[in-house]
C-alpha positions as CSV (number, residue, x, y, z in Angstrom):
1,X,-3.8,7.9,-23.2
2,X,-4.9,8.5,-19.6
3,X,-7.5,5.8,-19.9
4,X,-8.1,6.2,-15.8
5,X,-8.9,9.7,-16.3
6,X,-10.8,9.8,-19.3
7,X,-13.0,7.3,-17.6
8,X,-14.1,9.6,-14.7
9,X,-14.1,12.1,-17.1
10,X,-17.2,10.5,-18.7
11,X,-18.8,9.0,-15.7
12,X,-18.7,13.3,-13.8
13,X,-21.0,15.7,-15.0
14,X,-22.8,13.6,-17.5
15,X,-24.7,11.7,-15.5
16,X,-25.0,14.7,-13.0
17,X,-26.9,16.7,-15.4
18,X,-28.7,13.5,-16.2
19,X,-29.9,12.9,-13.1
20,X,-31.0,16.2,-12.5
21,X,-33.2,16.4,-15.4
22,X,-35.2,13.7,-13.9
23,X,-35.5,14.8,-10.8
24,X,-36.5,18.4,-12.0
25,X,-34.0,20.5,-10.5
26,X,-31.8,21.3,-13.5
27,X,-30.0,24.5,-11.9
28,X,-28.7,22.5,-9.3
29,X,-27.3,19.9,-11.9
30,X,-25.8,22.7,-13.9
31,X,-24.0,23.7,-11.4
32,X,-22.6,20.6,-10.2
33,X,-21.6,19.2,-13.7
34,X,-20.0,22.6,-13.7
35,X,-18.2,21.8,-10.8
36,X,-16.8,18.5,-11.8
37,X,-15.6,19.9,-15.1
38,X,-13.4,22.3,-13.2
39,X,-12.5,19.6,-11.3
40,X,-11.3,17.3,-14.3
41,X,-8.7,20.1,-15.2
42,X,-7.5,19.9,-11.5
43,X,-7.4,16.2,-11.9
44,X,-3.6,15.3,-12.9
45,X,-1.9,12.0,-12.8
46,X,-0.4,11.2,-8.9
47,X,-1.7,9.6,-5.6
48,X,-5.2,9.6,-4.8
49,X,-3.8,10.8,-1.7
50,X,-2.6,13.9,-3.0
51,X,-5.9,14.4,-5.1
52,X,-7.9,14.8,-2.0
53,X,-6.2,18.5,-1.9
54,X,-5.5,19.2,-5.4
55,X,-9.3,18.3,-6.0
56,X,-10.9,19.0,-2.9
57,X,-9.6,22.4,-2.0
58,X,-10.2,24.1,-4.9
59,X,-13.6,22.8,-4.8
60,X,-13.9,24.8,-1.2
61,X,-12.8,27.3,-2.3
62,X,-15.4,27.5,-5.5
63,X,-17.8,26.9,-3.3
64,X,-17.4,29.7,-1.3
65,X,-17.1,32.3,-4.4
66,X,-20.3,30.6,-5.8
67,X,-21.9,32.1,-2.4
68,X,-20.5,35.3,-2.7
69,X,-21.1,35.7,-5.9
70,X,-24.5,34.6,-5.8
71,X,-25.8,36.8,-2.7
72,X,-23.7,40.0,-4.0
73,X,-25.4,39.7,-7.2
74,X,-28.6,39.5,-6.0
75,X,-28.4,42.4,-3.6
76,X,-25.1,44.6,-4.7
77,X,-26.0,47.1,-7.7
78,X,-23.7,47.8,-10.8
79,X,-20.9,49.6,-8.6
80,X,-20.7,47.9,-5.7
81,X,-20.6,44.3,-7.2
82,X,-17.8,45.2,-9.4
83,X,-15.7,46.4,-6.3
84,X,-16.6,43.3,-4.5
85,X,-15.0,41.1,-7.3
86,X,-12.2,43.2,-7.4
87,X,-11.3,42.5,-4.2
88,X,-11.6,39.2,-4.3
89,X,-9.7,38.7,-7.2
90,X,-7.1,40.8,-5.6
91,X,-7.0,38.2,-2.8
92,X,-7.4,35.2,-5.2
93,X,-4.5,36.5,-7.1
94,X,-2.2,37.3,-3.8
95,X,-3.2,33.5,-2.5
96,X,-2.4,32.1,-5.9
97,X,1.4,32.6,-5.7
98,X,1.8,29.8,-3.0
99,X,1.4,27.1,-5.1
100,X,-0.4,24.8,-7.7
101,X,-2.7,23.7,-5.1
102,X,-3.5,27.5,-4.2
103,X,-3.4,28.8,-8.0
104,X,-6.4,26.3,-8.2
105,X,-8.3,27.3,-5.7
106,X,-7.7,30.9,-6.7
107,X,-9.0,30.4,-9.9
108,X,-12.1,27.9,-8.7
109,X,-13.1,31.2,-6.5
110,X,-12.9,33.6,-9.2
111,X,-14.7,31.5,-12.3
112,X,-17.2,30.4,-9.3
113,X,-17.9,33.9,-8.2
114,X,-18.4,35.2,-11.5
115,X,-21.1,32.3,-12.3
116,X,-22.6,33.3,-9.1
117,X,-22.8,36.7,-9.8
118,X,-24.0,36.5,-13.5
119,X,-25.3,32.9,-14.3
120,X,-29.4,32.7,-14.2
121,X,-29.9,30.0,-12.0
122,X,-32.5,29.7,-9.0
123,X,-32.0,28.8,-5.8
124,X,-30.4,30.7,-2.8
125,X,-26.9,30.8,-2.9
126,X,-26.3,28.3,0.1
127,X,-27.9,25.4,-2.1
128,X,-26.1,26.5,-5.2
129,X,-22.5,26.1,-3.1
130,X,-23.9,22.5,-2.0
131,X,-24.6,21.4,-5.5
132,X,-21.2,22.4,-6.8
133,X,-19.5,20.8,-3.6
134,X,-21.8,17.2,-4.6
135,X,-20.5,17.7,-8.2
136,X,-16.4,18.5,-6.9
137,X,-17.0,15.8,-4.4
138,X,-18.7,12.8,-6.8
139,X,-15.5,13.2,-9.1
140,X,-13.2,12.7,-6.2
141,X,-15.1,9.7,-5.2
142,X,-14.9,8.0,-8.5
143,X,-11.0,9.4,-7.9
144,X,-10.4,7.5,-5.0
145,X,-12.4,4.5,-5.6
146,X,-12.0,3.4,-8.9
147,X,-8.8,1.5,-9.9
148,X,-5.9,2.4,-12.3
149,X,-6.3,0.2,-15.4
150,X,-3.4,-1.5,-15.4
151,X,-2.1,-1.2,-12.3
152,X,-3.4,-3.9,-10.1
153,X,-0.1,-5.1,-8.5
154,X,-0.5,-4.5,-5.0
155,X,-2.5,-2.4,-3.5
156,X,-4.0,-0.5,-6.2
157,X,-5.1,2.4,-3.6
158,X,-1.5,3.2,-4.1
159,X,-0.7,2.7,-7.7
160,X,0.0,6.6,-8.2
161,X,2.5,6.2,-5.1
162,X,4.0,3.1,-6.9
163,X,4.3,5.0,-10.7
164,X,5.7,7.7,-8.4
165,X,8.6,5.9,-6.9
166,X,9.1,3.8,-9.5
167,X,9.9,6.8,-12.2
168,X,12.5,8.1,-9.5
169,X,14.1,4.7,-10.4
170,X,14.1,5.1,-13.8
171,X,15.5,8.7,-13.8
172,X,18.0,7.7,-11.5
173,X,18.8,5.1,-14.4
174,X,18.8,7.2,-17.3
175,X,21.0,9.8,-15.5
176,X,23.8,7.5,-15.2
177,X,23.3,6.3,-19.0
178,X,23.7,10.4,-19.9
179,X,27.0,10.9,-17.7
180,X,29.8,12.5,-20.0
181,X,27.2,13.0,-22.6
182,X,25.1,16.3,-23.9
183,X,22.2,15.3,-22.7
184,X,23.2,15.0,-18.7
185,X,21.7,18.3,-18.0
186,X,18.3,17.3,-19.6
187,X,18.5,14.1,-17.4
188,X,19.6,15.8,-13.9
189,X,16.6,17.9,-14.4
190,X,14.4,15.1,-15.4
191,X,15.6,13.7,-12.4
192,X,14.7,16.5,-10.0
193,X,10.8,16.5,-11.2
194,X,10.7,12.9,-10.7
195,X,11.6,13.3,-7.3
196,X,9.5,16.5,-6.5
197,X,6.3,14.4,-8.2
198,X,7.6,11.4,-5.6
199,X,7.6,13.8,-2.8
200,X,3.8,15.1,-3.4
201,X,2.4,12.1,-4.2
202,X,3.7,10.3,-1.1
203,X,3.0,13.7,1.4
204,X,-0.9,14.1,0.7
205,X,-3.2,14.9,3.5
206,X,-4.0,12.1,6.0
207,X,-6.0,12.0,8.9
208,X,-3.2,10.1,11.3
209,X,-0.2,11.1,11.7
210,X,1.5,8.1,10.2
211,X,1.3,5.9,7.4
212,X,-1.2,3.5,7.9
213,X,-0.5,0.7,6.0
214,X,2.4,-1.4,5.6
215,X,2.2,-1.2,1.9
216,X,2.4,2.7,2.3
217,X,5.2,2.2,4.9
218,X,7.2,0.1,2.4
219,X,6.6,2.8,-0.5
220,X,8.1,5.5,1.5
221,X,11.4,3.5,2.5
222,X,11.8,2.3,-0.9
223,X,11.7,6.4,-1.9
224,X,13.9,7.1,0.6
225,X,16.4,4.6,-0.8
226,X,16.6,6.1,-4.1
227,X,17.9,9.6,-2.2
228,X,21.7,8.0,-1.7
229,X,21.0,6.8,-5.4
230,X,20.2,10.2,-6.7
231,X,22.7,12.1,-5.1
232,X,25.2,9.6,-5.9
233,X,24.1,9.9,-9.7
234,X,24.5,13.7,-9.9
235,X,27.8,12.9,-8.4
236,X,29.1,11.1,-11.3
237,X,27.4,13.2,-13.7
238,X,29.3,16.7,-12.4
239,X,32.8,14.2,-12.6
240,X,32.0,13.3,-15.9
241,X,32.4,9.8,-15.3
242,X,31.6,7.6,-18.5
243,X,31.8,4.6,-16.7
244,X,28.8,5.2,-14.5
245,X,26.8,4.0,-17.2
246,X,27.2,0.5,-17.0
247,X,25.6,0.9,-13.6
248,X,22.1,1.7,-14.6
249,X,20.8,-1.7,-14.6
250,X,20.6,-2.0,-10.7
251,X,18.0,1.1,-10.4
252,X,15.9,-0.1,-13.7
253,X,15.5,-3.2,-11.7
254,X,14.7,-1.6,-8.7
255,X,12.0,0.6,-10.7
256,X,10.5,-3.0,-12.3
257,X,10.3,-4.1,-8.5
258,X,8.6,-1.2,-7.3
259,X,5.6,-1.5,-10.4
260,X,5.3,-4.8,-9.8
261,X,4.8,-4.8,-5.3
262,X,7.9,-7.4,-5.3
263,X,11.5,-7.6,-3.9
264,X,14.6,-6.7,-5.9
265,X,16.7,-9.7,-6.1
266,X,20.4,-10.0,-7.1
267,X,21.9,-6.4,-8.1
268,X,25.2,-6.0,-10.6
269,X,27.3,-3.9,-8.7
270,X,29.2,-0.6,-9.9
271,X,33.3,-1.1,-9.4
272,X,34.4,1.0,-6.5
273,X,37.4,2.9,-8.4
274,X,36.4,6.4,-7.1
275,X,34.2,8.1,-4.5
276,X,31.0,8.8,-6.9
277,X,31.0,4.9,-7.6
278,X,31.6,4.0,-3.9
279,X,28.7,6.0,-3.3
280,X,26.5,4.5,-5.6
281,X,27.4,0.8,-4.9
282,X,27.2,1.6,-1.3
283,X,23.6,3.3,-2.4
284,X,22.3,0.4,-4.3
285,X,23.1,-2.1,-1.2
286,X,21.3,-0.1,0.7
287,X,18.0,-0.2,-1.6
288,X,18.7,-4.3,-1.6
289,X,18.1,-4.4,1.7
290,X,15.3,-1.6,2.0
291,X,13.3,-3.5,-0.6
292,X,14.1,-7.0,1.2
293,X,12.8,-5.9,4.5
294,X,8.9,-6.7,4.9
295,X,8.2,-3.3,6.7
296,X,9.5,-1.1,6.0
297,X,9.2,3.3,6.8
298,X,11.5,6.1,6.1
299,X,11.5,10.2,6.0
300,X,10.4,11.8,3.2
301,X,12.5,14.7,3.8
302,X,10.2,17.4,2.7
303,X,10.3,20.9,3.1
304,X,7.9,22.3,6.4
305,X,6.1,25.4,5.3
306,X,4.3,27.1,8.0
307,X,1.3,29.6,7.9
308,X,3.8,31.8,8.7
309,X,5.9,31.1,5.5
310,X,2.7,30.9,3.0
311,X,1.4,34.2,4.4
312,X,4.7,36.0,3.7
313,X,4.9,33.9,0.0
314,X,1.4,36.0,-0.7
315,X,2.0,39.1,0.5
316,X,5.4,38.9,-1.2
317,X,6.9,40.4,-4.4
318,X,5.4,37.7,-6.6
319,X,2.1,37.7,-5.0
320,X,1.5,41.4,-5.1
321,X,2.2,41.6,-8.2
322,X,0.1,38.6,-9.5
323,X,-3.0,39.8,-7.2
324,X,-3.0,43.8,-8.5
325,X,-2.7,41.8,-12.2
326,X,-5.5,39.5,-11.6
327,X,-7.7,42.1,-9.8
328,X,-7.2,44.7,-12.4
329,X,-8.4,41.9,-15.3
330,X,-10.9,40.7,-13.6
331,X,-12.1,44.2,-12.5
332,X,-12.1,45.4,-15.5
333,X,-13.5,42.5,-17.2
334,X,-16.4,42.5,-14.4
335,X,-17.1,46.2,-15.0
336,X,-17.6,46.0,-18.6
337,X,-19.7,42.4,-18.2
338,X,-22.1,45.0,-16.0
339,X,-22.0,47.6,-18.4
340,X,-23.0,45.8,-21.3
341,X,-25.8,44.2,-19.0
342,X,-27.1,47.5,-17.9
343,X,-27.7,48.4,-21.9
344,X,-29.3,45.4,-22.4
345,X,-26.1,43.3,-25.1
346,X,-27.3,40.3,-24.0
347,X,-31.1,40.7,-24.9
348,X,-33.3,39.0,-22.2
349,X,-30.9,36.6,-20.7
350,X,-28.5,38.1,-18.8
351,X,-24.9,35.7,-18.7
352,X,-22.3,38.3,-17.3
353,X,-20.1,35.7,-15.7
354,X,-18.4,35.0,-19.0
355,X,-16.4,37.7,-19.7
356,X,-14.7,37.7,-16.4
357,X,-14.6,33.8,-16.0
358,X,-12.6,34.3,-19.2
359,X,-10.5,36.8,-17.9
360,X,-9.4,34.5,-15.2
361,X,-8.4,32.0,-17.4
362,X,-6.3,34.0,-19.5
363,X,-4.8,35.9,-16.6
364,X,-3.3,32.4,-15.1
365,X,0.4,32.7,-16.2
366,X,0.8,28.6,-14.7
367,X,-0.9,28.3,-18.3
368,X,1.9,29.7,-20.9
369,X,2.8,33.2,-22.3
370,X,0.6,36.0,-21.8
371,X,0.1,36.4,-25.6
372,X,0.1,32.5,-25.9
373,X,-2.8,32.3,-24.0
374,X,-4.8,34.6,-25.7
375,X,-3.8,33.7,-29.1
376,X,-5.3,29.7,-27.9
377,X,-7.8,31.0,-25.9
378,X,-9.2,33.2,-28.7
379,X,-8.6,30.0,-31.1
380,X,-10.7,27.6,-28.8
381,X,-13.4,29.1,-28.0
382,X,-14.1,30.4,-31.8
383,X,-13.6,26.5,-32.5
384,X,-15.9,25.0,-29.7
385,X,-18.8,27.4,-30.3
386,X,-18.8,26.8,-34.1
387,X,-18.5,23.0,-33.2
388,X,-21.5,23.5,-30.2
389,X,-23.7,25.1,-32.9
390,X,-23.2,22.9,-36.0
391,X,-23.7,20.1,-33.2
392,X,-27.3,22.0,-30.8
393,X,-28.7,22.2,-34.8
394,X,-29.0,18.0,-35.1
395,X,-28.9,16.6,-31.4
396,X,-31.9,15.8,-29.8
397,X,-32.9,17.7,-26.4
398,X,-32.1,17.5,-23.4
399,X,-30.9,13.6,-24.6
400,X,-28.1,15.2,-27.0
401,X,-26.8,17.5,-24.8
402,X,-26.5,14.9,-21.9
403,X,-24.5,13.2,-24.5
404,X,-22.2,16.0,-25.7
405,X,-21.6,16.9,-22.1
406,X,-20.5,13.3,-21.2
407,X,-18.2,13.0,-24.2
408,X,-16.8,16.5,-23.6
409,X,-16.1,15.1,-19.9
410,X,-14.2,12.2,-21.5
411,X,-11.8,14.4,-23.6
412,X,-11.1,16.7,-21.3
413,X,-8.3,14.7,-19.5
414,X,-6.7,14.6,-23.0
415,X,-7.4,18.3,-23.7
416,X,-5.4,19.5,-20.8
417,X,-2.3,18.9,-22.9
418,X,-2.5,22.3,-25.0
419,X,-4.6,25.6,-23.8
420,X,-6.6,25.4,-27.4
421,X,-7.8,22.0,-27.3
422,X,-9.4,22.4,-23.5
423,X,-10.7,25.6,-24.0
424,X,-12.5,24.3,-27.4
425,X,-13.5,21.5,-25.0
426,X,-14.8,23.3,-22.0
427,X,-16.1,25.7,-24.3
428,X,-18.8,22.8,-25.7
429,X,-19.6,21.8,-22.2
430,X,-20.2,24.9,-21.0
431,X,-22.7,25.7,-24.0
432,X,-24.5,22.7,-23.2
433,X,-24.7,22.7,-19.6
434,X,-26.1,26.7,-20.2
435,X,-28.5,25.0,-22.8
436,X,-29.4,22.5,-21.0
437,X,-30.3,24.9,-18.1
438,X,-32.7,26.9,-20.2
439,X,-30.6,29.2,-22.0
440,X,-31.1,29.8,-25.7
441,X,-28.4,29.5,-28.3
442,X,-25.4,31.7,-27.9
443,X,-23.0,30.4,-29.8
444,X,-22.0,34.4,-31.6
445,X,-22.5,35.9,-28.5
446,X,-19.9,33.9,-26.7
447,X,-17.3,34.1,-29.4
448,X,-17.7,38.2,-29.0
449,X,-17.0,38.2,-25.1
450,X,-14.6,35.9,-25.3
451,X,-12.6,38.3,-27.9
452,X,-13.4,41.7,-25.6
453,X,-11.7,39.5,-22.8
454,X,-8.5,38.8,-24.8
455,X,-8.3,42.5,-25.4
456,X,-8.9,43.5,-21.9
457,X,-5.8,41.1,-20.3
458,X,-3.7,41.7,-23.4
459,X,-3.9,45.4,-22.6
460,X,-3.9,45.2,-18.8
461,X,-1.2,42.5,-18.7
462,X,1.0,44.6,-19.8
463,X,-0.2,48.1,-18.0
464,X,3.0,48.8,-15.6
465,X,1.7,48.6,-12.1
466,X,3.4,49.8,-9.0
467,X,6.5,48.1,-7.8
468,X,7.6,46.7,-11.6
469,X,7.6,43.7,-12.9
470,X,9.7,40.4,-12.8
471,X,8.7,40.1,-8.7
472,X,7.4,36.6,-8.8
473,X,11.4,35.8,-10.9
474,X,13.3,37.7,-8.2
475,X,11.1,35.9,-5.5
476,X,12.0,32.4,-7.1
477,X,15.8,33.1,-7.5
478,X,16.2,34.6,-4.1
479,X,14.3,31.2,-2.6
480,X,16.7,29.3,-4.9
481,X,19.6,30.5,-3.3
482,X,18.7,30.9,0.2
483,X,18.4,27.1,-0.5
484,X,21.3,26.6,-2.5
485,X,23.5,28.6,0.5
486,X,21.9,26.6,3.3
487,X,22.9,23.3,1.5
488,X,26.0,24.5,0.7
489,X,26.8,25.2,4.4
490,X,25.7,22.0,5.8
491,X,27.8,20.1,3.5
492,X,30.9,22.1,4.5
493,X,30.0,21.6,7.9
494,X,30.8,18.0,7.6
495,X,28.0,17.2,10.2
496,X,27.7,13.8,9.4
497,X,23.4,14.3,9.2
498,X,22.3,12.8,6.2
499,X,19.2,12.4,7.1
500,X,18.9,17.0,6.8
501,X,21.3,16.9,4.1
502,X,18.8,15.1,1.5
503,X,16.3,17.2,3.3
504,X,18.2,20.4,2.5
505,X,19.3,18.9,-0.9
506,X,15.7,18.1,-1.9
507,X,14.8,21.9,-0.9
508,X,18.0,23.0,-2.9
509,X,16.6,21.4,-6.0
510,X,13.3,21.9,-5.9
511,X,13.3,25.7,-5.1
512,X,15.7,25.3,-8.2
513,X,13.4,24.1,-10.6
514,X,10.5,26.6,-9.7
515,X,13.4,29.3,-10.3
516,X,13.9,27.9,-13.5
517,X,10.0,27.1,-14.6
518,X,9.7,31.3,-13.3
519,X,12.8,32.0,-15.6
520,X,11.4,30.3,-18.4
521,X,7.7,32.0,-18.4
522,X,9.1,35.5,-18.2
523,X,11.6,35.2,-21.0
524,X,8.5,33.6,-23.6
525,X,6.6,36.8,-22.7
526,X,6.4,39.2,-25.0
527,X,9.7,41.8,-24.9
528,X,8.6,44.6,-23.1
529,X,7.6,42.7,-20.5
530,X,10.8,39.9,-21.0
531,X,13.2,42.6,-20.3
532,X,12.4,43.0,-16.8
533,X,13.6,39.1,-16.4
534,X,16.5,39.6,-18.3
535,X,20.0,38.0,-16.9
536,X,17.7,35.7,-14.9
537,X,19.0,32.7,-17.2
538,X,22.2,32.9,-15.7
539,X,21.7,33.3,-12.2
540,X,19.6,30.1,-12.5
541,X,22.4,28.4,-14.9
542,X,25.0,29.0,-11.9
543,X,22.8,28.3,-9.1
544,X,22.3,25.0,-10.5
545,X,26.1,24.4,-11.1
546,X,26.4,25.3,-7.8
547,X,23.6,22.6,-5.8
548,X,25.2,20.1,-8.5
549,X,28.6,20.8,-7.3
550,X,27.7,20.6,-3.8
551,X,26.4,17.6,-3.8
552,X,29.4,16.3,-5.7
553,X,31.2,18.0,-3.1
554,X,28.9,15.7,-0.1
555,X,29.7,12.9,-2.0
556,X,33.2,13.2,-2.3
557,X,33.3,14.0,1.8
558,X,31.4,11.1,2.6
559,X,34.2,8.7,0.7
560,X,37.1,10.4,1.2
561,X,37.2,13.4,4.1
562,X,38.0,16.1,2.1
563,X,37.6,18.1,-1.5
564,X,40.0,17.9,-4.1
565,X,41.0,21.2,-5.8
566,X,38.7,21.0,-8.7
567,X,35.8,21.1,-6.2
568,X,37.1,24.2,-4.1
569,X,38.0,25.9,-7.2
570,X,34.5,25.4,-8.4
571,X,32.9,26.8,-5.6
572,X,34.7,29.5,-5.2
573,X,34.1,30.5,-8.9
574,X,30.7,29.2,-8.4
575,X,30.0,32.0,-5.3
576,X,32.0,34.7,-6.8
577,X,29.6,34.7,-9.8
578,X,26.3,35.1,-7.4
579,X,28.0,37.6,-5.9
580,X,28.2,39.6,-8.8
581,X,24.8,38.5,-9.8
582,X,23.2,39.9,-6.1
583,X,21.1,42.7,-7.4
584,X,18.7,39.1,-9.0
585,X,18.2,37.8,-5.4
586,X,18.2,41.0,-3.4
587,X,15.8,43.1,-1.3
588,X,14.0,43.9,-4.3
589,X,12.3,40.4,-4.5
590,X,10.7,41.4,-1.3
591,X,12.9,39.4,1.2
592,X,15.9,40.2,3.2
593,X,20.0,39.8,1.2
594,X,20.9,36.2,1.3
595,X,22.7,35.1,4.3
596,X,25.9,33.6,2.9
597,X,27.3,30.0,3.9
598,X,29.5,30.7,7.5
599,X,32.8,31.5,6.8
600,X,34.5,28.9,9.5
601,X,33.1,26.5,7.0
602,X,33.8,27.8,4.2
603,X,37.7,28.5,5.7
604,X,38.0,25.1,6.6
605,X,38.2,23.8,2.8
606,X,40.4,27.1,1.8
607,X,37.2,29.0,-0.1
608,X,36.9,32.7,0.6
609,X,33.6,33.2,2.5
């Protein structure tokens, strides 16, 4: 139970809707408990360092589509308006294939501009933007200043940073307990998202270039220690080792040092019988000494992304594709909001911004399955206005519905575990924020929009658009392998830079597992759209053969000078399968053909290049 998060949860919009009932200027505390619920969903476990963007720029970003959503509906007609939230959805869409970070704010914008455009509230559009920045902005205070239950060791401004590092540990651990076993797969992979939730949570925004603390400084050498211990790991589990296991205890003490602020003390060492265990004693001396030293500093070896590199990400294959898909749901979704508000559906209170807000929601594929997420979407909001109105019938007003929203607050942290349960959630705070605003009842109403939007992205998700589908898979593989080449290269080339190899390696592996998260999606979707993504599986399966046998291959270099015949026979068996497999990681995904590992170094360890 995230206790932490539940917490702020109940302390967010609550007591901002509270306090703007006494003051008198309810809109304005609508819309910033509004804004702090759709900050909760953004609030996931990690650093508070990272939470300053995963919070804060989406909140920007809402923000902004609350002002142009606000001033277009005021002064756009019917027509107009709907072509003005077209294209922004069409740029909210494009934007969204960068990252989590970006899918956020993509989705803030959208949901903000729709309330903007359709949600009765007074005030111009610049005050509205302010309120929902307070309300973004008080949850990220109560973010950064309240302390983890639980995790006082230390300094608790870094106890994310600390669970972070310390579950790298412990995956490291559990790795070496799986070598030889089914389950070492599972456990590489576990492995990799460890790492990659390490890497964000120590590489949040900071004002100074450099950490500032020497607690911080000894977090990031104590992640960079457990680099030599991964690798090393996924060494032993390509060998097949079975002895590696009785070399876990070193890291789960290491992990227990890292939770608790302290040093590691005395270390059982591995034998040294062959390279992988040579590497990992060697590995687990080196952490001794990192976590003995009382400052301490290291490189996170992540991956530099330039303007350059996220423009080209959106403008891509996958984020065409996503941006025509989200701009032609939320068009649509926007047009018909405006149709049935021009023959009067709603009565004499006009609340457009539902049936597009909705839309957005359901057109997010980070959330499932297209037909998933209308299925639970469609399920949840049937559930939370049934609950809302058996619930408005006995509370007291407005002291009930100060209530409900603060509970709702609390279980949203929870909720965010399956797409029903949070929409059922956000679909009672919502009804009692609008309530609570001035709005009657509209528990029926809600239910019916919510419907017409499942039917319009279930029909438009799967309208073929220009260009096919599957671009955001291709995009993925053909990152994955780029990666995986690069890697490969610099390991043959024996240039002694470890320091870019775990740089390289980390890129290798993390490209990898948004390949395989992208695989994944597409082949739960329904089968018309599936096929498209078909023989994707594969190219991911060998691609990640081939980063694990590289960095057996590194290993084995570092401890002995050259590869043994089962390594070159791998990777030759390894590349001649890609090669076959091109078409996946071609021109089609919107890049250039992968450039292939140089052939001097491939010809120095007898592969064909």
């Amino acid at each position: 139970m995230p206790w932490n998060a539940v917490t702020r949860g109940a302390l967010a919009a609550g007591p901002l809707l509270l306090l703007a009932l006494h003051t008198g200027h309810t809109a304005l505390g609508v819309v910033a408990a509004l804004a702090a619920m759709l900050a909760g969903i953004n609030d996931r476990p990690g650093s508070r360092r990272a939470s300053v963007e995963r919070l804060g720029v989406p909140a920007l970003a809402g923000a902004a589509g609350l002002v142009v959503g606000t001033y277009g509906g005021r002064h756009l007609s019917a027509v107009p308006l709907t072509l003005l939230l077209t294209l922004l959805a069409l740029g909210a869409g494009s934007v969204s294939a960068v990252g989590p970070v970006a899918s956020g704010a993509g989705t803030q914008l959208l949901v903000a501009a729709a309330v903007g455009a359709g949600m009765p509230l007074s005030g111009p559009g610049w005050l509205r933007a302010l309120a929902f920045l307070a309300g973004a902005g008080w949850l990220l205070a109560l973010r950064l200043a309240l302390p983890t239950p639980g995790a006082l060791a230390g300094d608790f401004r870094f106890d994310g940073e600390r669970a972070a590092v310390a579950a790298v540990y412990d995956a490291v651990a559990g790795l070496l307990d799986a070598v030889g076993g089914p389950r070492a797969t599972a456990r590489r992979a576990a492995l990799t998202a460890a790492l990659d939730h390490a890497q964000d949570a120590l590489t949040g925004p900071r004002l100074r270039r450099h950490t500032g603390s020497a607690a911080e400084r000894r977090l990031h050498a104590r992640y960079a220690a457990a680099l030599p211990l991964a690798e090393a790991a996924t060494a032993l589990a390509w060998a097949g080792d079975t002895s590696a296991g009785r070399a876990s205890a070193g890291p789960r003490r290491l992990a227990a040092a890292v939770r608790a602020s302290g040093t590691a003390g005395p270390l059982p060492a591995p034998d040294r019988s062959a390279p992988g265990l040579r590497a990992l004693d060697d590995a687990l001396l080196r952490a001794a000494e990192a976590f003995d030293r009382a400052e301490g500093g290291g490189d996170l070896h992540t991956r530099r992304r330039t303007a350059r590199d996220l423009l080209r990400t959106a403008l891509g294959a996958a984020g065409r594709e996503y941006g025509a898909r989200v701009a032609l749901c939320f068009g649509v979704a926007a047009a018909v909001a405006q149709a049935l508000h021009q023959t009067r559906w709603y009565g004499p209170h006009a609340h457009g911004y539902w049936l597009p807000a909705t839309a957005v929601f359901l057109v997010k594929p980070d959330l499932g399955p297209l037909l998933s997420r209308v299925l639970c979407r469609a399920a949840g909001t049937v559930l939370g206005a049934l609950l809302f109105a058996a619930l408005a019938a006995v509370l007291p007003r407005p002291e009930g519905l100060v209530a409900l929203v603060a509970v709702c607050g609390a279980l949203l942290p929870v909720a965010t575990r399956h797409f029903a349960a949070q929409t059922a959630v956000a679909t009672v705070l919502v009804l009692a924020l609008v309530m609570a605003g001035g709005e009657p009842q509209a528990s029926v109403s809600r239910i019916g929009e919510t419907l017409l939007a499942c039917a319009i992205v279930l029909i438009v998700g799967h309208v073929p658009l220009p260009g096919g589908r599957g671009g955001a898979v291709r995009a993925r593989l053909a990152s994955a392998t780029d990666a995986a080449h690069s890697y490969l290269a610099h390991v043959l080339g024996e240039s002694g830079d470890h320091a870019a190899r775990w740089t390289l390696r980390r890129e290798a592996y993390r490209t990898l597992a948004e390949a395989r998260a992208a695989v994944t999606l597409a082949a739960a979707e329904l089968p018309a759209p599936a096929r498209h993504a078909e023989g994707s599986d594969d190219v991911a399966a060998t691609l990640e053969h081939l980063v694990d046998t590289t960095t057996a291959c590194a290993v084995h270099l570092d401890h002995s000078g050259s590869l043994t015949p089962r390594h070159t026979e791998r990777l030759t068996e390894l590349l001649d399968v890609l090669g076959r497999a091109g078409e996946h990681t071609g021109p089609r995904a919107g890049r250039e053909p992968r450039t292939p590992p140089p052939a001097e170094a491939l010809a120095r360890t007898g592969l064909r290049p």
